[in-house]
Backbone bond lengths (Angstrom), bond angles and torsions (degrees), N, CA, C in turn:
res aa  C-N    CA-C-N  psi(-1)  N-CA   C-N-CA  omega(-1)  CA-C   N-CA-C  phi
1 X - - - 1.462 - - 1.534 110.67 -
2 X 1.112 117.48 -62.09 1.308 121.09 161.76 1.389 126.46 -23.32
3 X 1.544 116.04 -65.58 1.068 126.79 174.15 1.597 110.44 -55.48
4 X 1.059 130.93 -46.07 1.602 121.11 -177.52 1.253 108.57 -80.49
5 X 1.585 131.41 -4.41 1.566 128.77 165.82 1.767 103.37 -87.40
6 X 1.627 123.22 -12.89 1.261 95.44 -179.27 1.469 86.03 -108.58
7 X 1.598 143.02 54.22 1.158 131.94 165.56 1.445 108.01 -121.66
8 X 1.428 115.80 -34.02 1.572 158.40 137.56 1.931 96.11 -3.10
9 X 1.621 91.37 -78.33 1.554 110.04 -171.02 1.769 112.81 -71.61
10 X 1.177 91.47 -26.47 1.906 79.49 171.75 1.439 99.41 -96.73
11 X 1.013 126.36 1.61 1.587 95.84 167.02 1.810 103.44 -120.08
12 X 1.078 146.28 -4.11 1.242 114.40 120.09 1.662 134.57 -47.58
13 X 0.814 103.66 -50.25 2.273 104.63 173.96 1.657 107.84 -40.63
14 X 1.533 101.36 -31.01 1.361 116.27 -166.12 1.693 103.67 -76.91
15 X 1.269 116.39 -41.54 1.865 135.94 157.16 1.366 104.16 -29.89
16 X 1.529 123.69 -53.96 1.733 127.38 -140.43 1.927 91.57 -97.71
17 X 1.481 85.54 143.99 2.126 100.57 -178.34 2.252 85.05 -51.27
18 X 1.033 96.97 156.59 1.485 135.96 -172.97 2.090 90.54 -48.82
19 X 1.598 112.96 -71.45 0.966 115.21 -145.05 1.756 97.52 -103.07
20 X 1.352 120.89 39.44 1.227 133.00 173.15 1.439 104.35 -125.94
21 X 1.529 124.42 -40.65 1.006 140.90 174.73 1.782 112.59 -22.50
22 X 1.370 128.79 -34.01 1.627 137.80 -171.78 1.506 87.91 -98.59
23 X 1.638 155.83 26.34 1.050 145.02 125.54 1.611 125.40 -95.43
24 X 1.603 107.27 7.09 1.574 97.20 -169.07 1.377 98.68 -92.54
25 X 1.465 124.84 124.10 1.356 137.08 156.06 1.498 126.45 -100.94
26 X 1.270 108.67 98.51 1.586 114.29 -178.48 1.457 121.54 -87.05
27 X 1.070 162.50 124.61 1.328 153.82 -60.76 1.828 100.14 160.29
28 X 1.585 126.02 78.10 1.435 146.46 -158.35 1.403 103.44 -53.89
29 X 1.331 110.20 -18.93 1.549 111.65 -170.35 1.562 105.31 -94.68
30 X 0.806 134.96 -22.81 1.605 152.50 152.65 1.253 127.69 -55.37
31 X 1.332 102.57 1.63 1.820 118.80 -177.48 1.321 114.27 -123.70
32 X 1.538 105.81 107.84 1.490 108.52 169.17 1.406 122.81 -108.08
33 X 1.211 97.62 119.88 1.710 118.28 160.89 1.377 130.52 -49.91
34 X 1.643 117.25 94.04 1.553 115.60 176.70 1.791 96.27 -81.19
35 X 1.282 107.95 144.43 1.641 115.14 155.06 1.548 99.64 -135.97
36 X 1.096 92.73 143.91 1.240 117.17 157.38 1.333 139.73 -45.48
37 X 1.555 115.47 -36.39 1.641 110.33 -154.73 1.958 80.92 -105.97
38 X 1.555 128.67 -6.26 1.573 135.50 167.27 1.642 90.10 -70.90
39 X 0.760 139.44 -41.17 1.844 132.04 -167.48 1.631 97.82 -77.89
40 X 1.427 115.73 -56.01 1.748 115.98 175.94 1.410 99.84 -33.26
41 X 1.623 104.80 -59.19 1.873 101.05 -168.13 1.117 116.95 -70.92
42 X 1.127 130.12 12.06 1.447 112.25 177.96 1.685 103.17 -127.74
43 X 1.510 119.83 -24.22 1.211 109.96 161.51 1.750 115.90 -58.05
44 X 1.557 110.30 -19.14 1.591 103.71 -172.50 1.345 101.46 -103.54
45 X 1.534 129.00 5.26 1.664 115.07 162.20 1.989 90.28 -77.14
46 X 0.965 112.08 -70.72 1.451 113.11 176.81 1.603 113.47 -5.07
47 X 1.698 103.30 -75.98 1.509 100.80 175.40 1.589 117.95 -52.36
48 X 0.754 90.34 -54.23 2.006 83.44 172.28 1.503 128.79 -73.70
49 X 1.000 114.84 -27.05 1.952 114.70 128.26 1.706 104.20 1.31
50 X 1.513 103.24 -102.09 1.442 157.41 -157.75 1.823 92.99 -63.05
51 X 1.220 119.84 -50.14 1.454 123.60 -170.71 1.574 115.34 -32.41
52 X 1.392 96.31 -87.38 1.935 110.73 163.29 1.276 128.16 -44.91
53 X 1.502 92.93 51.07 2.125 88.24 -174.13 1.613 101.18 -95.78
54 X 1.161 118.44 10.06 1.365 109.49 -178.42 1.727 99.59 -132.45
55 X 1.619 126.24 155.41 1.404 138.86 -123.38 1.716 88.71 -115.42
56 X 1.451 117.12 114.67 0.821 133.05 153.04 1.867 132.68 -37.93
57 X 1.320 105.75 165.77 2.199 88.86 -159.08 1.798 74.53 -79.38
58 X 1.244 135.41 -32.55 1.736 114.65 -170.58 1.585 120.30 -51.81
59 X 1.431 102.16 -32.97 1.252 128.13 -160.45 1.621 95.16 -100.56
60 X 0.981 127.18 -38.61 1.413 126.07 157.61 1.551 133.56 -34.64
61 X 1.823 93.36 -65.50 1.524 112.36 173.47 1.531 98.96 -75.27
62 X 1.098 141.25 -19.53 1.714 124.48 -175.73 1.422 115.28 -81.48
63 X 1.448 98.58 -25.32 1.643 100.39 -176.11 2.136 101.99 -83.08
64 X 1.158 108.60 -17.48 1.791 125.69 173.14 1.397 102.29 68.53
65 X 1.632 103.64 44.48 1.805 116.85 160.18 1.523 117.17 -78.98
66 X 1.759 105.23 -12.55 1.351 99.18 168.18 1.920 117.16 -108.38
67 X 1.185 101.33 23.65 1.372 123.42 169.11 1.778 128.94 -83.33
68 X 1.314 117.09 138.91 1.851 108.74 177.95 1.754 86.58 -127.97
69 X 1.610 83.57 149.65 1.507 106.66 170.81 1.833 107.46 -69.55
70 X 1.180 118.40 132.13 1.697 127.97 -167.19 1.518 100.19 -74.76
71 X 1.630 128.79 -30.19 1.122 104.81 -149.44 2.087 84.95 -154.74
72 X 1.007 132.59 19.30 1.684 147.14 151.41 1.542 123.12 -92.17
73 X 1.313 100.67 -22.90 1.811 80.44 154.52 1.846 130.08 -129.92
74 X 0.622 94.37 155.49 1.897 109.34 -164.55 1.390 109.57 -98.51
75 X 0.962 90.36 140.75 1.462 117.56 -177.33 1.477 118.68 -29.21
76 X 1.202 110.69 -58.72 1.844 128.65 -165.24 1.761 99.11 -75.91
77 X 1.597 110.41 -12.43 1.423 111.90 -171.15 1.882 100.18 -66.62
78 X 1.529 102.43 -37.81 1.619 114.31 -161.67 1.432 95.13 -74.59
79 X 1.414 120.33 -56.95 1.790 109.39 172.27 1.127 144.42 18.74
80 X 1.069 106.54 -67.16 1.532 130.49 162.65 1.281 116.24 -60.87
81 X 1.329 132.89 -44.87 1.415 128.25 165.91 1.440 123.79 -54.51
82 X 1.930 107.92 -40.05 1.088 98.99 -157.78 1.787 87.29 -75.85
83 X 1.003 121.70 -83.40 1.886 112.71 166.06 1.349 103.85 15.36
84 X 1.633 131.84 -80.47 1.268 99.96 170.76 1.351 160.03 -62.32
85 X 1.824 96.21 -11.52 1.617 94.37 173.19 1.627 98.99 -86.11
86 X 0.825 123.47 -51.07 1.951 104.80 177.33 1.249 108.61 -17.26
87 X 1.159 115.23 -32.09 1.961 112.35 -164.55 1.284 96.38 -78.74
88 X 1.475 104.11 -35.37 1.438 100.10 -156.13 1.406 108.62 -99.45
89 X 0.987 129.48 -1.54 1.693 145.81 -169.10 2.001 88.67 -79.52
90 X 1.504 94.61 -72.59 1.549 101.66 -177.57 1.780 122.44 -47.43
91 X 1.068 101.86 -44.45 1.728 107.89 158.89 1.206 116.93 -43.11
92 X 2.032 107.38 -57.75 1.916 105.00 -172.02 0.946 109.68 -61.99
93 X 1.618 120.80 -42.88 1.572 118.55 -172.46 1.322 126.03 -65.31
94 X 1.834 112.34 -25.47 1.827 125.32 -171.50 1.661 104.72 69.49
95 X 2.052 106.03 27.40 1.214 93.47 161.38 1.574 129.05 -102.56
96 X 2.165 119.31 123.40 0.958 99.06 -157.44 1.869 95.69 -101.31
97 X 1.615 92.99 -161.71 1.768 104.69 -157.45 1.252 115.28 -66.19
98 X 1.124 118.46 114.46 2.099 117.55 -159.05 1.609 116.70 110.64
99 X 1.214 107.34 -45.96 1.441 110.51 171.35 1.068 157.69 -68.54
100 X 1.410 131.94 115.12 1.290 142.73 172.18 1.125 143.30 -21.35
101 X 1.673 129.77 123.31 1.695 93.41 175.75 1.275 100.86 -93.43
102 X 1.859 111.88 158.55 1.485 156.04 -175.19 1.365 95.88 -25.51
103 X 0.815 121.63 147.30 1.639 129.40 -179.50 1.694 102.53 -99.78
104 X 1.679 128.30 166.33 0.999 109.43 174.17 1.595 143.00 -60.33
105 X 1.404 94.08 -40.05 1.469 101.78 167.29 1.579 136.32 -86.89
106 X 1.430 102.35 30.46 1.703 126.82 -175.06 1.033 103.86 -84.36
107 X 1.677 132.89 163.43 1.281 109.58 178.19 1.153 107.21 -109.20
108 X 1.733 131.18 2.03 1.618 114.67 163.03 1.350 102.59 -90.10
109 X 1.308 149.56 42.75 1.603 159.92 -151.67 1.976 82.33 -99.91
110 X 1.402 122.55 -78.71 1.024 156.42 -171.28 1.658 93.30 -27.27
111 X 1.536 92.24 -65.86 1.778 100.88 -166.24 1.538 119.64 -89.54
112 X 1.584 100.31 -10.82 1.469 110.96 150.06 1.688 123.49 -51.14
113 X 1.626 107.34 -69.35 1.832 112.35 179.21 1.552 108.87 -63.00
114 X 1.435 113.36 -24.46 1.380 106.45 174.00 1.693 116.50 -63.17
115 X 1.230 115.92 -53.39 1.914 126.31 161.23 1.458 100.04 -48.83
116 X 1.228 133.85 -31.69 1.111 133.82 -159.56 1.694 102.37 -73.90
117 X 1.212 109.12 -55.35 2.026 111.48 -179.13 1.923 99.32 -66.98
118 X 1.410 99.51 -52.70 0.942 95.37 -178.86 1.943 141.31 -38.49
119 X 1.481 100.83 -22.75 1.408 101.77 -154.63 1.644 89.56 -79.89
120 X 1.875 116.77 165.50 1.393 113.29 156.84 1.599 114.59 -96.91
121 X 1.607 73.82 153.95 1.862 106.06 -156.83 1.788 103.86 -75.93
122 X 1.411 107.50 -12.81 1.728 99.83 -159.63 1.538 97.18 -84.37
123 X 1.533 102.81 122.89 1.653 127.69 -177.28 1.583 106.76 102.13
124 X 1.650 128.58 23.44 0.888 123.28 -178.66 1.562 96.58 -98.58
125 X 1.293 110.41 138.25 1.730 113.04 148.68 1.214 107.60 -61.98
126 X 1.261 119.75 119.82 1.772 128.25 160.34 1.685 124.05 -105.92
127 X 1.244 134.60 155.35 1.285 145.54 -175.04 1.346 111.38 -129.52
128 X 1.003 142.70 142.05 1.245 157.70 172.34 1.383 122.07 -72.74
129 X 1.290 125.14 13.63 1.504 141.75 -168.53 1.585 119.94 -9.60
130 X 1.582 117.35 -35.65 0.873 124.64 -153.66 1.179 131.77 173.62
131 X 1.293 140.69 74.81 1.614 148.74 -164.01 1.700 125.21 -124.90
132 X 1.391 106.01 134.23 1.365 104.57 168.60 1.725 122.67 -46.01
133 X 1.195 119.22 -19.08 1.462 126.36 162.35 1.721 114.52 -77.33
134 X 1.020 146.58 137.24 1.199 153.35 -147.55 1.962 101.03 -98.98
135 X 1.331 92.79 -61.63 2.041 111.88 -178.22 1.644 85.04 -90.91
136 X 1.539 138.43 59.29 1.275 126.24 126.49 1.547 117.91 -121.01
137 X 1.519 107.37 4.84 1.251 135.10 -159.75 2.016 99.60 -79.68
138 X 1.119 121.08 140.24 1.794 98.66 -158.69 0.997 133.50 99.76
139 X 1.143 103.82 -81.74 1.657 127.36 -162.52 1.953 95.05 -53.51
140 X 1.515 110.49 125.01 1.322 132.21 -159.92 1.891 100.00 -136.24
141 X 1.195 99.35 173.46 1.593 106.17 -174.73 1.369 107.62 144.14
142 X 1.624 104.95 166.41 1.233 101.39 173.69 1.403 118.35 -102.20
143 X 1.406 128.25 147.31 1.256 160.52 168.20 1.928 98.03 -20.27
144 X 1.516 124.50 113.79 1.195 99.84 168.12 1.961 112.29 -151.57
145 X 1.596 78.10 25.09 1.514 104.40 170.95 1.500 107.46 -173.47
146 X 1.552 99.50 149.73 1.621 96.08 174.99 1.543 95.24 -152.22
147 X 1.801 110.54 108.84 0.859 116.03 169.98 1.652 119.13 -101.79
148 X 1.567 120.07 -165.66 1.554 120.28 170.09 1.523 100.65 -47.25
149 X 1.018 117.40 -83.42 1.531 116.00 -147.86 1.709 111.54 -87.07
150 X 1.582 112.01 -7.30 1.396 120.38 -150.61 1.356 107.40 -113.61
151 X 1.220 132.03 155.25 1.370 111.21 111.86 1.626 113.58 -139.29
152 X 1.698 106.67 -179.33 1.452 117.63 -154.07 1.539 92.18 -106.89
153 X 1.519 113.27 130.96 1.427 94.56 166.47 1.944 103.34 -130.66
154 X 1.552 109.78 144.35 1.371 113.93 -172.31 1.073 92.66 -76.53
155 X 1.378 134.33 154.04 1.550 137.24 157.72 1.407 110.95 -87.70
156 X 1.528 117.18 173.48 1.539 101.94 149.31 1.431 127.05 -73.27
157 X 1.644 112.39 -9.75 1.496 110.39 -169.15 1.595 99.26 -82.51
158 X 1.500 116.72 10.19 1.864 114.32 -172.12 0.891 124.91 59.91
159 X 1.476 116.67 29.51 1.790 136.18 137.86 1.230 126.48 -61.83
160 X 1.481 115.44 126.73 1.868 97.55 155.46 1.490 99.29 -108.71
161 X 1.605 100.47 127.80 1.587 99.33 164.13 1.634 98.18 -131.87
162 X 1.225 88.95 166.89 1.753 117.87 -143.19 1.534 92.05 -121.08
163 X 1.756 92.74 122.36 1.750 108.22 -175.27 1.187 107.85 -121.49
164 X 1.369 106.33 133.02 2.173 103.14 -168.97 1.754 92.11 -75.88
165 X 1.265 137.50 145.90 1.301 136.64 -174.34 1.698 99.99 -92.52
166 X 1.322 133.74 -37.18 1.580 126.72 -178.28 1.995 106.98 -56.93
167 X 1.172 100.66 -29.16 1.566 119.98 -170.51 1.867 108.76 -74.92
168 X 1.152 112.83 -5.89 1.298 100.21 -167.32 1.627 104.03 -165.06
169 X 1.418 125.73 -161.85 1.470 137.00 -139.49 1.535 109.68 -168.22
170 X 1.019 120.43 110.75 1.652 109.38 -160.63 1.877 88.54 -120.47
171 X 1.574 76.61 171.35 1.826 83.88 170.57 1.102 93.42 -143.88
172 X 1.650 121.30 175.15 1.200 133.19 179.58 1.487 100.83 -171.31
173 X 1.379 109.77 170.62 1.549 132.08 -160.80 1.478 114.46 -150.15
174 X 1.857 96.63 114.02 1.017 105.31 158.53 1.525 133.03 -125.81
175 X 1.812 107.84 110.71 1.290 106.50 -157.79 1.495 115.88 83.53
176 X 1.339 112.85 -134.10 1.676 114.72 164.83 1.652 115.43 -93.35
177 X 1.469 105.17 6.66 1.680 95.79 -164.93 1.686 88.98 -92.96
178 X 1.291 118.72 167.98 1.598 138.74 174.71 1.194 117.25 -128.55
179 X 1.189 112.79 126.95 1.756 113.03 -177.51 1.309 115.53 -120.27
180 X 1.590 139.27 129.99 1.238 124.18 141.91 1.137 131.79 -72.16
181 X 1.273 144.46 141.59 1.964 120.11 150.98 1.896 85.88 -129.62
182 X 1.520 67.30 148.63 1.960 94.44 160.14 1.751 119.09 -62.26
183 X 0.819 112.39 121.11 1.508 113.58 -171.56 1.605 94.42 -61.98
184 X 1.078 127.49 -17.93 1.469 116.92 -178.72 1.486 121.73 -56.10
185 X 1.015 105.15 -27.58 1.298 107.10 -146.79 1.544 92.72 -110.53
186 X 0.948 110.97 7.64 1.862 116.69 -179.65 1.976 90.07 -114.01
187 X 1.263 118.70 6.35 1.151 106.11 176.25 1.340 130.17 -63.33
188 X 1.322 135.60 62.36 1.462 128.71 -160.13 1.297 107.02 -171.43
189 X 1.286 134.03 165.15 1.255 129.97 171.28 1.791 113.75 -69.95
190 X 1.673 112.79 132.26 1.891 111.89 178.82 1.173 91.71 -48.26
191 X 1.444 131.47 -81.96 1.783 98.61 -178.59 1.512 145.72 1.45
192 X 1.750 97.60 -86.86 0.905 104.99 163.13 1.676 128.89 -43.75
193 X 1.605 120.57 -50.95 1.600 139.58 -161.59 2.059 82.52 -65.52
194 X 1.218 128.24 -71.47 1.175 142.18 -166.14 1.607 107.71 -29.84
195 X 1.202 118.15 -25.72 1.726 128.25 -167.37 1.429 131.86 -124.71
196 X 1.817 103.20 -9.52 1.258 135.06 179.73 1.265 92.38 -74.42
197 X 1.774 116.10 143.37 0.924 126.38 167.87 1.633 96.18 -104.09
198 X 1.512 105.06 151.54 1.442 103.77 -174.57 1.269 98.37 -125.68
199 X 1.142 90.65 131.57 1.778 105.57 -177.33 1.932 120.54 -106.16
200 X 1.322 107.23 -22.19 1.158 109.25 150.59 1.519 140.65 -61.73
201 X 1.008 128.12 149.01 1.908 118.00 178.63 1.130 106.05 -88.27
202 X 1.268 108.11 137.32 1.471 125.84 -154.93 1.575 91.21 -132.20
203 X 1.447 108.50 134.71 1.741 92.00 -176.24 1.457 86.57 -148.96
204 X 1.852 132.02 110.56 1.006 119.48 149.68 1.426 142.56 -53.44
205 X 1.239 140.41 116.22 1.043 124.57 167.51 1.882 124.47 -74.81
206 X 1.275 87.01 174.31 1.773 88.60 -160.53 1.527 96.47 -152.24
Protein backbone atom coordinates (compact mmCIF):
# COMPACT_ATOMS: atom_id res chain seq x y z
CA UNK A 1 0.00 0.00 0.00
CA UNK A 2 2.56 2.25 0.80
CA UNK A 3 4.46 1.67 -2.07
CA UNK A 4 1.63 2.59 -4.60
CA UNK A 5 0.88 5.88 -2.42
CA UNK A 6 4.55 6.94 -2.90
CA UNK A 7 4.19 6.19 -6.76
CA UNK A 8 0.71 8.03 -6.62
CA UNK A 9 2.73 11.23 -5.22
CA UNK A 10 5.52 11.39 -7.70
CA UNK A 11 3.47 11.32 -10.41
CA UNK A 12 1.17 13.89 -9.35
CA UNK A 13 4.42 16.31 -8.23
CA UNK A 14 5.28 15.31 -11.74
CA UNK A 15 1.59 17.30 -12.91
CA UNK A 16 2.72 20.67 -10.88
CA UNK A 17 5.00 23.71 -13.03
CA UNK A 18 8.77 22.78 -11.94
CA UNK A 19 9.23 25.69 -9.39
CA UNK A 20 5.92 25.20 -7.36
CA UNK A 21 6.65 21.68 -7.04
CA UNK A 22 8.54 22.38 -3.08
CA UNK A 23 4.86 23.57 -1.98
CA UNK A 24 2.83 20.45 -2.93
CA UNK A 25 1.72 18.65 0.25
CA UNK A 26 -0.31 15.56 -0.27
CA UNK A 27 -2.03 14.28 2.74
CA UNK A 28 -2.10 9.82 2.81
CA UNK A 29 -5.37 9.94 4.40
CA UNK A 30 -7.01 11.60 1.42
CA UNK A 31 -6.08 8.76 -0.86
CA UNK A 32 -8.30 6.15 -1.87
CA UNK A 33 -7.36 2.94 -3.22
CA UNK A 34 -9.64 1.37 -6.03
CA UNK A 35 -8.65 -2.47 -6.66
CA UNK A 36 -10.03 -4.40 -8.69
CA UNK A 37 -10.28 -7.98 -7.42
CA UNK A 38 -12.72 -5.68 -4.12
CA UNK A 39 -15.23 -4.89 -7.20
CA UNK A 40 -15.08 -8.92 -8.37
CA UNK A 41 -16.26 -9.45 -4.64
CA UNK A 42 -18.89 -7.56 -4.45
CA UNK A 43 -20.30 -7.97 -7.92
CA UNK A 44 -20.34 -11.88 -6.78
CA UNK A 45 -22.20 -11.24 -3.31
CA UNK A 46 -24.76 -9.56 -5.73
CA UNK A 47 -24.98 -12.69 -7.94
CA UNK A 48 -25.71 -14.82 -5.11
CA UNK A 49 -28.16 -12.32 -3.78
CA UNK A 50 -30.28 -13.01 -6.99
CA UNK A 51 -29.24 -16.90 -7.33
CA UNK A 52 -31.97 -18.58 -4.90
CA UNK A 53 -34.95 -17.02 -6.46
CA UNK A 54 -36.64 -20.20 -6.74
CA UNK A 55 -38.06 -22.37 -3.40
CA UNK A 56 -36.15 -24.97 -2.08
CA UNK A 57 -37.80 -28.89 -1.33
CA UNK A 58 -37.70 -27.43 2.72
CA UNK A 59 -39.47 -24.52 1.68
CA UNK A 60 -41.51 -26.52 -0.63
CA UNK A 61 -42.76 -29.13 1.93
CA UNK A 62 -43.46 -26.20 4.61
CA UNK A 63 -45.61 -24.27 2.47
CA UNK A 64 -47.59 -28.29 1.86
CA UNK A 65 -47.32 -27.75 -2.13
CA UNK A 66 -46.16 -31.22 -2.01
CA UNK A 67 -49.25 -32.28 -0.06
CA UNK A 68 -53.06 -33.81 -1.35
CA UNK A 69 -56.21 -33.37 0.49
CA UNK A 70 -57.07 -37.27 1.97
CA UNK A 71 -60.65 -37.07 1.58
CA UNK A 72 -61.65 -33.77 -1.33
CA UNK A 73 -60.98 -35.52 -4.26
CA UNK A 74 -62.96 -38.38 -5.92
CA UNK A 75 -62.32 -40.91 -7.68
CA UNK A 76 -63.83 -40.18 -11.32
CA UNK A 77 -61.71 -36.77 -10.91
CA UNK A 78 -58.31 -39.10 -11.61
CA UNK A 79 -60.04 -40.89 -14.74
CA UNK A 80 -58.94 -38.89 -17.06
CA UNK A 81 -55.38 -39.23 -16.15
CA UNK A 82 -55.39 -42.71 -15.89
CA UNK A 83 -56.79 -42.78 -19.85
CA UNK A 84 -53.85 -40.89 -20.45
CA UNK A 85 -51.15 -42.90 -19.11
CA UNK A 86 -52.46 -46.10 -20.98
CA UNK A 87 -51.53 -44.05 -24.05
CA UNK A 88 -48.59 -43.33 -22.71
CA UNK A 89 -47.50 -46.60 -20.98
CA UNK A 90 -47.84 -48.31 -24.61
CA UNK A 91 -45.60 -45.64 -26.29
CA UNK A 92 -42.80 -46.09 -23.24
CA UNK A 93 -42.84 -49.66 -23.61
CA UNK A 94 -43.00 -49.74 -27.95
CA UNK A 95 -45.92 -52.03 -27.15
CA UNK A 96 -47.99 -52.20 -30.37
CA UNK A 97 -51.88 -53.46 -30.89
CA UNK A 98 -51.79 -57.41 -30.53
CA UNK A 99 -48.50 -57.59 -29.02
CA UNK A 100 -46.73 -59.31 -26.51
CA UNK A 101 -44.27 -58.49 -24.06
CA UNK A 102 -40.55 -60.03 -24.82
CA UNK A 103 -40.24 -63.27 -23.44
CA UNK A 104 -37.24 -64.02 -21.21
CA UNK A 105 -34.83 -65.16 -23.50
CA UNK A 106 -35.59 -62.33 -26.26
CA UNK A 107 -33.14 -59.98 -26.74
CA UNK A 108 -35.19 -56.69 -26.14
CA UNK A 109 -36.49 -58.73 -22.77
CA UNK A 110 -33.50 -56.86 -20.92
CA UNK A 111 -34.40 -53.34 -22.30
CA UNK A 112 -37.99 -54.03 -21.97
CA UNK A 113 -37.90 -54.45 -17.64
CA UNK A 114 -35.39 -51.77 -17.80
CA UNK A 115 -38.39 -49.11 -19.45
CA UNK A 116 -40.35 -51.09 -17.29
CA UNK A 117 -39.05 -49.40 -13.56
CA UNK A 118 -38.31 -46.68 -15.41
CA UNK A 119 -41.70 -45.37 -16.70
CA UNK A 120 -43.90 -42.67 -14.42
CA UNK A 121 -46.48 -44.15 -12.29
CA UNK A 122 -48.92 -40.95 -12.01
CA UNK A 123 -52.37 -42.24 -13.63
CA UNK A 124 -51.38 -45.76 -13.08
CA UNK A 125 -53.89 -48.22 -11.46
CA UNK A 126 -51.80 -49.83 -8.70
CA UNK A 127 -52.41 -53.02 -6.39
CA UNK A 128 -50.83 -53.82 -3.41
CA UNK A 129 -49.62 -57.34 -4.43
CA UNK A 130 -47.70 -57.94 -1.57
CA UNK A 131 -46.11 -56.26 1.59
CA UNK A 132 -44.31 -56.80 4.74
CA UNK A 133 -47.38 -54.95 6.35
CA UNK A 134 -50.32 -57.36 6.45
CA UNK A 135 -53.58 -54.38 6.08
CA UNK A 136 -51.48 -52.88 3.03
CA UNK A 137 -52.04 -56.03 1.20
CA UNK A 138 -55.19 -55.03 -1.41
CA UNK A 139 -55.49 -51.79 -1.01
CA UNK A 140 -55.45 -50.58 -4.98
CA UNK A 141 -56.09 -47.08 -6.60
CA UNK A 142 -54.87 -44.88 -8.84
CA UNK A 143 -51.43 -43.32 -8.81
CA UNK A 144 -51.77 -39.54 -7.75
CA UNK A 145 -48.35 -38.85 -6.45
CA UNK A 146 -45.05 -40.42 -6.72
CA UNK A 147 -42.65 -39.50 -4.34
CA UNK A 148 -38.93 -40.99 -3.04
CA UNK A 149 -40.11 -43.42 -0.74
CA UNK A 150 -44.04 -43.25 -1.39
CA UNK A 151 -46.61 -43.49 -3.35
CA UNK A 152 -50.31 -42.08 -3.08
CA UNK A 153 -52.99 -44.15 -4.27
CA UNK A 154 -56.83 -42.68 -4.77
CA UNK A 155 -59.25 -45.38 -3.95
CA UNK A 156 -62.63 -45.66 -5.29
CA UNK A 157 -63.97 -44.96 -1.76
CA UNK A 158 -62.09 -41.13 -2.37
CA UNK A 159 -59.20 -41.83 -0.17
CA UNK A 160 -55.64 -41.12 -0.73
CA UNK A 161 -53.64 -43.48 1.27
CA UNK A 162 -50.01 -43.49 1.20
CA UNK A 163 -47.87 -46.78 0.55
CA UNK A 164 -44.07 -46.81 1.52
CA UNK A 165 -42.78 -48.52 -1.95
CA UNK A 166 -39.45 -50.51 -0.21
CA UNK A 167 -42.35 -52.23 2.01
CA UNK A 168 -44.30 -53.87 -0.60
CA UNK A 169 -44.94 -55.30 -4.37
CA UNK A 170 -47.49 -53.82 -6.57
CA UNK A 171 -49.06 -55.01 -9.76
CA UNK A 172 -50.59 -53.31 -12.47
CA UNK A 173 -52.34 -53.84 -15.86
CA UNK A 174 -51.84 -53.12 -19.06
CA UNK A 175 -54.60 -54.23 -21.33
CA UNK A 176 -54.50 -58.07 -20.70
CA UNK A 177 -50.78 -58.08 -19.72
CA UNK A 178 -50.00 -58.08 -15.63
CA UNK A 179 -47.03 -56.79 -14.09
CA UNK A 180 -45.32 -57.02 -10.78
CA UNK A 181 -42.28 -54.76 -9.77
CA UNK A 182 -40.61 -54.60 -6.39
CA UNK A 183 -41.30 -51.34 -4.92
CA UNK A 184 -37.60 -51.20 -4.34
CA UNK A 185 -36.46 -50.45 -7.15
CA UNK A 186 -38.92 -47.53 -7.88
CA UNK A 187 -37.24 -46.10 -4.79
CA UNK A 188 -36.19 -42.68 -6.05
CA UNK A 189 -37.60 -39.69 -7.33
CA UNK A 190 -39.60 -40.30 -11.41
CA UNK A 191 -37.16 -37.74 -12.21
CA UNK A 192 -34.52 -39.01 -10.92
CA UNK A 193 -35.76 -43.17 -11.73
CA UNK A 194 -36.54 -41.79 -15.55
CA UNK A 195 -32.56 -41.13 -16.28
CA UNK A 196 -30.91 -43.69 -14.02
CA UNK A 197 -29.19 -46.12 -15.72
CA UNK A 198 -29.77 -49.43 -14.06
CA UNK A 199 -27.22 -51.65 -13.80
CA UNK A 200 -28.74 -54.29 -11.79
CA UNK A 201 -31.12 -57.14 -13.41
CA UNK A 202 -34.30 -56.26 -13.03
CA UNK A 203 -36.72 -58.98 -14.13
CA UNK A 204 -40.49 -58.37 -13.99
CA UNK A 205 -42.51 -61.03 -13.27
CA UNK A 206 -45.82 -61.66 -14.96
Amino acid sequence: MERETESLKEFLTDLVVPHHRCNVNIIPDHITMLHGTKIKKQHTRKRRAHKSASLTRREYAKLGLNALPTRQMRYEQALPLHKLWRGYIREHLDLKEGEQVPQLHEKRYDEFSRQLVKMDLHGAKLRVHQSKCPTLVGLNGICVMDTKNVLKLLGEDHRVRTVPKSECVFSLHVDSMEFIIFGQHLNMRPAERSVKKIKSYVEPFM
